[in-house]
C-alpha positions in Angstrom: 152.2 148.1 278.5 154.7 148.8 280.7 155.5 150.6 284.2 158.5 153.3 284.0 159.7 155.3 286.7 159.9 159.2 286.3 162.8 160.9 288.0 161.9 164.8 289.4 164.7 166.5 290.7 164.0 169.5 293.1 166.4 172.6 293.9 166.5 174.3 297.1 168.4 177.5 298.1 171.0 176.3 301.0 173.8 179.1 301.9 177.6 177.6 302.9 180.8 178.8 303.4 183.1 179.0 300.5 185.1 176.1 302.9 182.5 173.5 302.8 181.9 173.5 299.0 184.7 171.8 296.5 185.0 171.7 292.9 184.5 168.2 291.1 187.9 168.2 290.1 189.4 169.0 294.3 186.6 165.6 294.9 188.5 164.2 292.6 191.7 164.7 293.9 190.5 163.9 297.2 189.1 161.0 296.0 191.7 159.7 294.3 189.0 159.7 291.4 188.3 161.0 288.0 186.4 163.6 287.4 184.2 161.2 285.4 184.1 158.9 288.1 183.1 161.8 290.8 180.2 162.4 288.0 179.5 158.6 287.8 179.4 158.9 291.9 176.7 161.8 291.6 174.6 160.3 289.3 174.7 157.1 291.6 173.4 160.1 294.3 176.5 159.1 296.7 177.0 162.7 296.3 174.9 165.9 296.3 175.3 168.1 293.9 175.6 171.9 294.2 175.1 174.2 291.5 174.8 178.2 291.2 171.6 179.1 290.1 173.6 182.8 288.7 175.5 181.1 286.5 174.5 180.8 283.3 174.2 177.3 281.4 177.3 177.3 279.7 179.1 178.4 282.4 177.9 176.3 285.1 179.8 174.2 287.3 179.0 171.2 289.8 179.7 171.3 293.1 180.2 168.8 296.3 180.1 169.5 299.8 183.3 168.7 301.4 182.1 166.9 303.9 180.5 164.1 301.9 183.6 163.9 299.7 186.0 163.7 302.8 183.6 160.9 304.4 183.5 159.0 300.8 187.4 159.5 300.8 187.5 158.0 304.5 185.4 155.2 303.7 187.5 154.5 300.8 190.7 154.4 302.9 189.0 152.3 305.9 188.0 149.4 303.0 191.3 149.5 301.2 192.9 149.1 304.3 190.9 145.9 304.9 191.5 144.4 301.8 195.3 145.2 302.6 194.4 143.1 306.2 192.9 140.0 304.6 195.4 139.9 301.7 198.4 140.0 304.1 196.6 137.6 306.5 
């Protein structure tokens, strides 16, 4: 026998402005990512996901809020920079 976890994912109804929502392929330019790799960062739950519950199946998209892509893109920059510090030490 053994123990599994099961996952349950829960949607909830949250309104934004147009502004604080970006596609996954503006994260990714933010990001300086993939598209895959914005997907990969998702799945890894560093970001939330937003999706519109009109849209059908086939035609529906993922979604970030900007303001955890632009505070993943900052802490990207801030460690990059350190690297940069230690390797030019």
């Amino acid at each position: 026998m053994i123990t599994l976890q099961i996952r349950r994912v829960t949607y909830e109804d949250i309104e934004l402005d147009p502004g604080d929502v970006v596609s996954m392929r503006e994260a990714a330019d933010i990001l300086d990512m993939t598209t895959q790799g914005v997907g990969s960062a998702m799945n890894r739950e560093r970001l939330t996901e937003l999706v519109d519950p009109d849209a059908s199946l086939a035609k529906q998209r993922r979604y970030l809020l900007r303001s955890e892509v632009e505070e993943l893109a900052a802490r990207k920059r801030r460690a990059a920079e350190k690297r940069a510090a230690i390797e030019g030490a």
